[in-house]
VEXKE-78860 format. One record per residue: residue number from 0; residue in one letter; chain; z, x, y of N, C-alpha, C in turn. Coordinates in steps of 0.2 Angstrom, whole numbers. Atoms other than C-alpha are relative to their C-alpha. Layout:
VEXKE-78860
   n res chain   nup neast nnorth  caup caeast canorth   cup ceast cnorth
 NUM   a     A     Z     X      Y     Z      X       Y     Z     X      Y
...
//
This chain:
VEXKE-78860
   n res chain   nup neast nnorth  caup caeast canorth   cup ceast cnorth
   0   x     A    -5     5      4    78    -64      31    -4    -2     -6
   1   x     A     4    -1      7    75    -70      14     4    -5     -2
   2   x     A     0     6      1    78    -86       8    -4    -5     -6
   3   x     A     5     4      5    76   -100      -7     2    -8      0
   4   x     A    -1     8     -2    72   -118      -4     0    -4     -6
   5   x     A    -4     1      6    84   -126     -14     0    -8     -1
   6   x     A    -3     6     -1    89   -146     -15     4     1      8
   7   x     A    -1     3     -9    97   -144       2    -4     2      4
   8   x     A     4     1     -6    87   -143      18     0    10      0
   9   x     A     2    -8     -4    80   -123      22     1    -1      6
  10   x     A    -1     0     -7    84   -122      41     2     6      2
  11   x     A    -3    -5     -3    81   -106      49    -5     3      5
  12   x     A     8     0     -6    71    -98      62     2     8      0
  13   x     A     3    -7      2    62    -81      61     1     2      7
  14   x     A     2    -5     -9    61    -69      78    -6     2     -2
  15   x     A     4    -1      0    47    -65      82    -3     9     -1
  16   x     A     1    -6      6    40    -49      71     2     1     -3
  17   x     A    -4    -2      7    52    -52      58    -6    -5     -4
  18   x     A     4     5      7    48    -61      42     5    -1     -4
  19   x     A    -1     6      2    50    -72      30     0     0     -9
  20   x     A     1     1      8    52    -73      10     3    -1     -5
  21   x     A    -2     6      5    55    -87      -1    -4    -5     -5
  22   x     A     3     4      6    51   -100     -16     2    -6      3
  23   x     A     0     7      1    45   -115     -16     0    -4     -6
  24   x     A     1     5      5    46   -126     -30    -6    -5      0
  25   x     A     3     6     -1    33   -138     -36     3    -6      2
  26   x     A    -1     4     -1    33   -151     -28     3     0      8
  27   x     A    -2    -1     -5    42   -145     -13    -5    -2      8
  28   x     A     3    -2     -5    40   -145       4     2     4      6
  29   x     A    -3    -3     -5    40   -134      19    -6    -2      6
  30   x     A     5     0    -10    35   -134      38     3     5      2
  31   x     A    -1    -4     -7    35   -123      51    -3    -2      6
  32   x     A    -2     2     -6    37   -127      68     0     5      5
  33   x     A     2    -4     -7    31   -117      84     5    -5      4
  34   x     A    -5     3     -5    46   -118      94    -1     1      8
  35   x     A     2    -2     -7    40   -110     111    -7    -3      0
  36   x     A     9     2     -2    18   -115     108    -2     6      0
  37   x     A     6    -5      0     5   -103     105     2     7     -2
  38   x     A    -1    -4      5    13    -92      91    -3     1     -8
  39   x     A     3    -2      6     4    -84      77     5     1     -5
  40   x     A    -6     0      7    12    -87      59    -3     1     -4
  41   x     A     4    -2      7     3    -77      46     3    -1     -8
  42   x     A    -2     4      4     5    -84      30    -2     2     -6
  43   x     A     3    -2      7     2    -78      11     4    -6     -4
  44   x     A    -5     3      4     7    -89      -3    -6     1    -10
  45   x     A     3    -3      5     6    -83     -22     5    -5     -4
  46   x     A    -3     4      7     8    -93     -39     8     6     -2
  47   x     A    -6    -4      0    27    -86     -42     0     0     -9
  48   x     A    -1    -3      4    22    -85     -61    -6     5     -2
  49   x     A     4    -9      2     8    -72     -59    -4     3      8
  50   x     A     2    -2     -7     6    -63     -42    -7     2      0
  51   x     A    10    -1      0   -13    -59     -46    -3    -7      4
  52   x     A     2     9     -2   -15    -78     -41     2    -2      4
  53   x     A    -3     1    -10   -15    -78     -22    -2    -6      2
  54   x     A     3     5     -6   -20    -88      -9    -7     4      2
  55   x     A     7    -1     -1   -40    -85      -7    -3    -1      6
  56   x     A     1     6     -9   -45    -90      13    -8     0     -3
  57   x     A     9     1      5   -65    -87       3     2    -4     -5
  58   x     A    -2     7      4   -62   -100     -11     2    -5      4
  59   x     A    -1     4     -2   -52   -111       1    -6    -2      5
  60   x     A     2     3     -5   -64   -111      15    -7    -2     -4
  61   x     A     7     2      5   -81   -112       0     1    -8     -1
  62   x     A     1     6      4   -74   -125      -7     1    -6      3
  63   x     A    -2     6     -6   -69   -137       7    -9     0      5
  64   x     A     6     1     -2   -84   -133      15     1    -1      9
  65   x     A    -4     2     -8   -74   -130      34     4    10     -1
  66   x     A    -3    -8     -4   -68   -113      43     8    -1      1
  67   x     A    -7     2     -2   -52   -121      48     3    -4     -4
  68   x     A    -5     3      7   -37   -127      38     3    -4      5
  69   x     A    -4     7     -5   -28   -145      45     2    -5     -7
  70   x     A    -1     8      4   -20   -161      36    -5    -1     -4
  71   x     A     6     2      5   -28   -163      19    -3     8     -3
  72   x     A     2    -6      4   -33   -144      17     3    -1     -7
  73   x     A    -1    -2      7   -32   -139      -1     2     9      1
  74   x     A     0    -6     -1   -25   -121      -2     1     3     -8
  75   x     A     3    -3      6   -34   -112     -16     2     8      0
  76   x     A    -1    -5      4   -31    -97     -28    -5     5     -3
  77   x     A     7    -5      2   -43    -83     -31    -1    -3     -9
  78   x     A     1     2      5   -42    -94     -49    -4    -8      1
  79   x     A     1     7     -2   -46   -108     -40     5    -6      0
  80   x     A    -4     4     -2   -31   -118     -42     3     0      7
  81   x     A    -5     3     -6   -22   -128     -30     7     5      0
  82   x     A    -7    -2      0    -8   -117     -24     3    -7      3
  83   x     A    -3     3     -4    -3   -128     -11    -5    -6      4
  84   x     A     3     5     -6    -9   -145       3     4    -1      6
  85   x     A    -2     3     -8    -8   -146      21     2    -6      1
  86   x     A    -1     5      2     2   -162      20     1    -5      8
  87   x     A    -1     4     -6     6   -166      39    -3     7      6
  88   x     A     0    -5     -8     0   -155      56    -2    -3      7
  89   x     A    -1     5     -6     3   -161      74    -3     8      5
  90   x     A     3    -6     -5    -8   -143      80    -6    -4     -1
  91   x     A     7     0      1   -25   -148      73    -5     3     -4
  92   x     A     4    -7      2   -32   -132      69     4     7     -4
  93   x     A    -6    -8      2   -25   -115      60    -7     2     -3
  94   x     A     4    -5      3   -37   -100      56     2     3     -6
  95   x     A    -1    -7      8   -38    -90      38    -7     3      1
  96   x     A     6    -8     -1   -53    -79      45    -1     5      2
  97   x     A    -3    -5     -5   -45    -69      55     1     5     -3
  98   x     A    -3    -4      4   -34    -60      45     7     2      3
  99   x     A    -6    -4     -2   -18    -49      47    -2     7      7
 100   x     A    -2    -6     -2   -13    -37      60     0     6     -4
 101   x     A    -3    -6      2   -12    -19      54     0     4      4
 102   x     A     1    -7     -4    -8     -2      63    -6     2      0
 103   x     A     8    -4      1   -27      5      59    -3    -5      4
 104   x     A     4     4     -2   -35    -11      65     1    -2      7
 105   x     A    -2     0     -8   -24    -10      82    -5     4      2
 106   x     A     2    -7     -4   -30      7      85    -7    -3      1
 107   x     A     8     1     -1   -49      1      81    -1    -5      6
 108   x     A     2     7     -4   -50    -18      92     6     5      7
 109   x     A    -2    -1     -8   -37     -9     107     3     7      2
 110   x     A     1    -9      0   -37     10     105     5     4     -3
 111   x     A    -4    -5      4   -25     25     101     9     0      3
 112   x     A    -7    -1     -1   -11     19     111     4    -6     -3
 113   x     A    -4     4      4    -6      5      99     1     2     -8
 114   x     A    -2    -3      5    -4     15      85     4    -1     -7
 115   x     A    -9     0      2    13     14      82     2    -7      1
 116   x     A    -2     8      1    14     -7      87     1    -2     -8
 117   x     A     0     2      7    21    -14      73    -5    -8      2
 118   x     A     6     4      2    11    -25      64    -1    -6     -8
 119   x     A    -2     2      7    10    -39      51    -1     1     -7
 120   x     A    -2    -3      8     5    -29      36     5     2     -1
 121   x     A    -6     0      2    20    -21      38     7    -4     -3
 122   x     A    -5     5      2    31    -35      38    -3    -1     -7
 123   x     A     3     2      9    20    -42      23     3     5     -7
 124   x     A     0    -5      5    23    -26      12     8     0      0
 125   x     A    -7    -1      0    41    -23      18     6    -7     -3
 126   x     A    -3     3      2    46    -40      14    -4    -3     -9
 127   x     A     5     1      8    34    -42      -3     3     4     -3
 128   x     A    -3    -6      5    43    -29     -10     5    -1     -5
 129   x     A    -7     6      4    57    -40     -16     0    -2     -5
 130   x     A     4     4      6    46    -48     -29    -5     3     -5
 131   x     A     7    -5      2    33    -34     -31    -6    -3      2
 132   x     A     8     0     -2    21    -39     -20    -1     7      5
 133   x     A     3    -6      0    11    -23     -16    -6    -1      6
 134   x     A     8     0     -4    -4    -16      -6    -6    -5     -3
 135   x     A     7     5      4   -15    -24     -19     0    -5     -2
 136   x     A    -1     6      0    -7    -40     -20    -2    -5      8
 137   x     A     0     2     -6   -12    -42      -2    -7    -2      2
 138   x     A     5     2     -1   -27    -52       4     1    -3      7
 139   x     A     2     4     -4   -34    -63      17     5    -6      2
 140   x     A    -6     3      1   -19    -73      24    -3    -6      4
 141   x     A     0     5     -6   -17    -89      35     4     2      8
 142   x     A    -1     0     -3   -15    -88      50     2    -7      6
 143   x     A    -3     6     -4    -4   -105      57    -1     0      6
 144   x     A     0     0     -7    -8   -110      74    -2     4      4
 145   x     A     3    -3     -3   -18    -97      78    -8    -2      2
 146   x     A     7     2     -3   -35   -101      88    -5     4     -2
 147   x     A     4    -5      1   -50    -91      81    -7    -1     -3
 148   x     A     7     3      2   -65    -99      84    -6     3     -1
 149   x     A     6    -5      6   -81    -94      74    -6    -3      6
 150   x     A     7     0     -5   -97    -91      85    -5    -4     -5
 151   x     A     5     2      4  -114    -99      83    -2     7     -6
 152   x     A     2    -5      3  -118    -81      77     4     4     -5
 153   x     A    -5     1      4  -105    -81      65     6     7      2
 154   x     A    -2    -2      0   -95    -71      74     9    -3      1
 155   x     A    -7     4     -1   -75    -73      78     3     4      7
 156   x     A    -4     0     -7   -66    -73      95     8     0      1
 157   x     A    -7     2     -1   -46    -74      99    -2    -4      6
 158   x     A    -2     5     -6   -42    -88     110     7    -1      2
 159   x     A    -9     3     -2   -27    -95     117     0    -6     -6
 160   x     A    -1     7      5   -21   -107     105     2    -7      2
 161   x     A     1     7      0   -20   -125     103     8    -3      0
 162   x     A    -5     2      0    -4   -127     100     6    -3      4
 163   x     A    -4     3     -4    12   -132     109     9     0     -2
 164   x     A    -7     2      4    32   -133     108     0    -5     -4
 165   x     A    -1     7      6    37   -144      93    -4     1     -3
 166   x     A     8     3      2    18   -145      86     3     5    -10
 167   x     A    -2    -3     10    22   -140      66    -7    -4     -4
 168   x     A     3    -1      3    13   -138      51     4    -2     -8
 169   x     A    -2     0      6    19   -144      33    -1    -1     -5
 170   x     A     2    -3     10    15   -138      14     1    -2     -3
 171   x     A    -5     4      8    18   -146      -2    -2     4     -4
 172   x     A     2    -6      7    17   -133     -17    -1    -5     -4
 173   x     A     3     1      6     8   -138     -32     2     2     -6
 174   x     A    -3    -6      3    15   -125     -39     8     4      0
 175   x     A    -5    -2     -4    31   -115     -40    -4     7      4
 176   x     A     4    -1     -4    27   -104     -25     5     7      2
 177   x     A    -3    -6     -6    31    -86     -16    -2    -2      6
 178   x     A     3    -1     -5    29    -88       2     1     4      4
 179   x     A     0    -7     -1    27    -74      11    -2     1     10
 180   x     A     1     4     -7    28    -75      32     1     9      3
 181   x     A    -3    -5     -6    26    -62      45     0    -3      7
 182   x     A     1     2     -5    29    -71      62    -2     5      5
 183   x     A     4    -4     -1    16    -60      71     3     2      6
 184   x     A    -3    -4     -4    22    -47      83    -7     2      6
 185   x     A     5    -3     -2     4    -46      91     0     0     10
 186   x     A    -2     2     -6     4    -42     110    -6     1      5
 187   x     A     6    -2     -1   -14    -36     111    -7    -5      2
 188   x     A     3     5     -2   -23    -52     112     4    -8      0
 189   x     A    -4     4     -4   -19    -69     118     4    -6     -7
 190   x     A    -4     3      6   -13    -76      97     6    -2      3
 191   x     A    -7     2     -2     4    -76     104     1     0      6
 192   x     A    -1     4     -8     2    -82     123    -1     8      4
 193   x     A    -3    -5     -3     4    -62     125     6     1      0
 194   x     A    -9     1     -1    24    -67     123     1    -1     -9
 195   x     A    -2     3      6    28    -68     103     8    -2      0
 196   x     A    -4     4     -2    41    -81     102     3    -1     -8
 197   x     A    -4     3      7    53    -88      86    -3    -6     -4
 198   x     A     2     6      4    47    -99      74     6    -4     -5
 199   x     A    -5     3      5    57   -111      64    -2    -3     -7
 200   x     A     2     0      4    57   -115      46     4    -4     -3
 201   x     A    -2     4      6    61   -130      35     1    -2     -6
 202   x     A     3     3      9    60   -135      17     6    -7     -2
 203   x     A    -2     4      6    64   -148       6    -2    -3     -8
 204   x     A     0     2      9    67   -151     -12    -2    -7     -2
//
């Protein structure tokens, strides 16, 4: 689906392994809402007047001086501006270390019979394409409600996630805003309970 948060209320809910792409307007705000608990919402968000000016999870997580993104994050631009602020979350915790799903990266972490699993670069590309986002527009995303905690040896794990029915997550753009959503399809590790489930989505102007 595809959608622009206008003066009335955004209200719609994703299946899970579709996506999501829409504007925010400065000032705006959006939430997403884990309506079943312990769904992964990969998440990109680009300056909507120059798509080179992404969302950075390196810049964000430098310059905060934290792995994980929560109430108060600052969400930084490979130019350093503020795209966006985590203004409210009733999870806790959300990883940008992690990264996206891709078909190549199935087959590497769970071998040659996930090949063909769809995967959220797909959605990201299929749905960026709307605006002109590309392969090369594409970076290090967030990943909403997903659990991916970082070893003493800086390594990273998949967990079950922290979250729960209801627990949401809400943005304030700084900027006018692309937002760019794959609600993750993964079935291979435990991001999505094992079950990937619907997410809901609302703005206001």
């Amino acid at each position: 689906m595809t959608g622009t948060i206008t003066e009335a209320a955004l209200d719609t809910t994703v299946a899970d392994g579709d996506g999501f792409l829409g504007t925010i307007p400065a000032g705006g705000t959006f939430r997403i809402v884990d309506l079943h608990g312990n769904q992964a919402v990969d998440t990109l968000l680009y300056d909507a007047a120059d798509l080179d000016n992404r969302y950075s999870a390196m810049d964000t997580v430098r310059e905060q001086g934290s792995a994980y993104l929560t109430a108060g994050s600052r969400l930084l631009s490979v130019n350093l501006d503020v795209l966006a602020t985590i203004t409210e979350d009733t999870c806790g915790r959300h990883d940008t270390l992690g990264g996206a799903c891709a078909q190549e990266s199935n087959v590497v972490r769970y071998g040659e019979h996930t090949r063909h699993q769809h995967a959220c670069r797909e959605t990201f590309l299929r749905y960026g394409a709307q605006v002109g986002i590309g392969a090369r527009q594409l970076g290090h995303n967030i990943n909403f409600f997903m659990n991916v905690p970082l070893t003493a040896e800086g390594g990273l794990t998949f967990e079950d996630g922290l979250s729960a029915p209801g627990k949401y997550v809400e943005v304030r753009a700084e900027r006018d805003l692309y937002v760019l959503i794959s609600n993750c399809p993964q079935l291979n590790n435990p991001c999505n309970g094992w079950n990937p489930t619907p997410v809901r989505l609302l703005g206001w102007w």
